[in-house]
N, C-alpha and C positions, 0 to 999 in steps of 0.2 A: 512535380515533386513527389515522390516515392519516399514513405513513412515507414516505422518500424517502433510500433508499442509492445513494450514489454508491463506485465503486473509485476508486482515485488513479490508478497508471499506463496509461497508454494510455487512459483517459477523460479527470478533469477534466485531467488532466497527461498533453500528447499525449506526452512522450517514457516514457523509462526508468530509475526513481527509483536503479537499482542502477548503471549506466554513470554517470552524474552522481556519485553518491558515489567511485566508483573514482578520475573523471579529478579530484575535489577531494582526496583522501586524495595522491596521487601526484604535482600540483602545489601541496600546502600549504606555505608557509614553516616551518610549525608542526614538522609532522608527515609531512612525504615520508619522511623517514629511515625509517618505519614503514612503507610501502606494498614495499617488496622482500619483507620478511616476509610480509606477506598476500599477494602473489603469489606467492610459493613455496608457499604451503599452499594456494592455492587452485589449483593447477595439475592435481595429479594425481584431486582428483574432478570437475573440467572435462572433462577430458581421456576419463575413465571414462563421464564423460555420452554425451560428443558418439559414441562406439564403444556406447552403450546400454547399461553394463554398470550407469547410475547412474541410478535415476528422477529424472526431472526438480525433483520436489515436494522430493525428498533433496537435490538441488543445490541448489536453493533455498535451502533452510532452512539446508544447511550454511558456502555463500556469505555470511548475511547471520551466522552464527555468528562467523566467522573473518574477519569484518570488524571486528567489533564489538572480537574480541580484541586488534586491533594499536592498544584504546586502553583496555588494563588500565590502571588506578590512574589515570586522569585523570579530574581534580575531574568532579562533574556541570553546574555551572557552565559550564567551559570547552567542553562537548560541546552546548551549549548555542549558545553565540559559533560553536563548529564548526558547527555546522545552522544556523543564522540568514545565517551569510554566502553560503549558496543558495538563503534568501529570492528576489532579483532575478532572479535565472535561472530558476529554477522559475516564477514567476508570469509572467514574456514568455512562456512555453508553456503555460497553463493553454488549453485547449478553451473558445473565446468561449462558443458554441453551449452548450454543457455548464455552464458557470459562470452564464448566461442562465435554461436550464431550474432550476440550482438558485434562484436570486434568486427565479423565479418561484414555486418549491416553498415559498421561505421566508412571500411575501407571502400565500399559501393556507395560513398558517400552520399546514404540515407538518412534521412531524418530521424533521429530515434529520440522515442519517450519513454518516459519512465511513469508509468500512472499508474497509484495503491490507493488504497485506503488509511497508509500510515499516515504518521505528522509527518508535512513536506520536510522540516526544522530534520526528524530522523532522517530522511531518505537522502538528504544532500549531506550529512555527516556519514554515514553509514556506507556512502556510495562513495567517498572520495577516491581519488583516481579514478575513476571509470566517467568518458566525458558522453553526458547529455545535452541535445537539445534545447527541452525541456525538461521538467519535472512536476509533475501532477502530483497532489496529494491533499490531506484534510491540514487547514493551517490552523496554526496556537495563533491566538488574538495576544497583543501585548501593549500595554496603555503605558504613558512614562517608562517605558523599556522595562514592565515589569509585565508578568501573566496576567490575561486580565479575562477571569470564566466569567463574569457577566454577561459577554459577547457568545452566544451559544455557538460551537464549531456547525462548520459546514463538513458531515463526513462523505467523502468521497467512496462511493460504492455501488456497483451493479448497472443502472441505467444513469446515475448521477457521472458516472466515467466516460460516457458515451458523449454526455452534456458540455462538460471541462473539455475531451478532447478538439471538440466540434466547433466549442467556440477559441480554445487556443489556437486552433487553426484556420480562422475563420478570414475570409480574403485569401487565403493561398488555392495555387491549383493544386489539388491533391490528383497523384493517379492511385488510386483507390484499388483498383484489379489488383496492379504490381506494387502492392503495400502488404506490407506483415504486423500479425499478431498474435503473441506469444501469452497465454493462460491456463489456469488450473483450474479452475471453479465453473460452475455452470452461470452465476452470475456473472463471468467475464462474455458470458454467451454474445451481449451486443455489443461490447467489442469485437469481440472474433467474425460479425457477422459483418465488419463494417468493410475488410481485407478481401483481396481474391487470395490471399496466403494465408489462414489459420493455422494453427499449430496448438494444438491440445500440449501442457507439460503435465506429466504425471498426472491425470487428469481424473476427479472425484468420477465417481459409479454417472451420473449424469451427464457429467461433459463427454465421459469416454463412448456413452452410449452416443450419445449426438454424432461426436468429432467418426464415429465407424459410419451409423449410414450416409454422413454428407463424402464419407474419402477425405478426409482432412488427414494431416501431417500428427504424429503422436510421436512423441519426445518421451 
């Protein structure tokens, strides 16, 4: 079986899945009320970031932590209507090119995944019509079908993607050679390293560096 991983941000989705949730959480009707709290908690390990004192992967994860928190006890349901209404936005930005290679991947009926570091909960609203696989991501805990941040997320990121995919597919023969993988980031690095197909998208100052001495594919 022949596979076809695609990342979300900065690939099929040329923007940044975490700035889109901020400016929707901060202009909601719903829910603005809640965005001054999340930006007081997320202040000071930004801040600790940007002076180096905060690895990056820790910001991350703790970012999409203390996002999630400013929607304790709402139904699962309504988190649901909350992601679905950046359906329309997200898809005016999906990567033509990139959405094209996958369509292709699907008619050579490949295996295609879909693995980010978003909420899975976004990534299956956001991606409607477009059929996957699978779909990899960081999941919302939900206790009585409500949010439940006691349960700290698992984010999905850099060599934790490598982890997820290994073991979602874990008992399958993979051919691995003639498999593709599609990324921006330098931390998609062990993904891309797992394919005889990489493919750098738009790829940061590091990946681009890499993806030129190995002869990889640049999108």
């Amino acid at each position: 079986m022949r596979v076809a991983i695609f990342d979300f941000d900065g690939t099929l989705y040329a923007e940044e899945t975490f700035k889109l949730l901020m400016n929707h959480l901060k202009e909601h009707p719903l829910y603005q009320t809640k965005y001054k709290r999340f930006y007081r908690s997320i202040v000071p390990p930004y801040i600790a970031n940007k002076i180096r004192l905060y690895p990056d992967a820790k910001m991350k994860a703790r970012s999409m932590q203390l996002y999630i928190e400013a929607f304790d006890g709402i139904a699962e349901k309504e988190m649901v209507t909350y992601f679905d209404e950046l359906t329309t936005a997200v898809q005016k930005d999906f990567n033509q090119t990139v959405l094209a290679r996958l369509e292709k991947h699907q008619a050579e009926n490949i295996h295609i995944l879909l693995v980010s570091g978003a909420y899975t909960q976004f990534l299956h609203q956001v991606t409607a019509g477009i059929s996957f696989n699978q779909i990899i991501g960081t999941e919302i805990f939900y206790k009585d079908s409500k949010v439940d941040t006691k349960t700290f997320i698992d984010h999905v990121n850099g060599t934790r993607k490598t982890e997820h995919i290994l073991q979602a597919l874990e008992g399958q023969p993979i051919d691995w050679e003639n498999s593709y993988a599609y990324g921006d980031s330098f931390s998609d690095l062990p993904v891309l390293e797992l394919v005889g197909n990489p493919i750098a998208v738009k790829p940061e100052e590091k990946l681009l560096n890499v993806a030129k001495e190995r002869g990889w594919e640049i999108i």
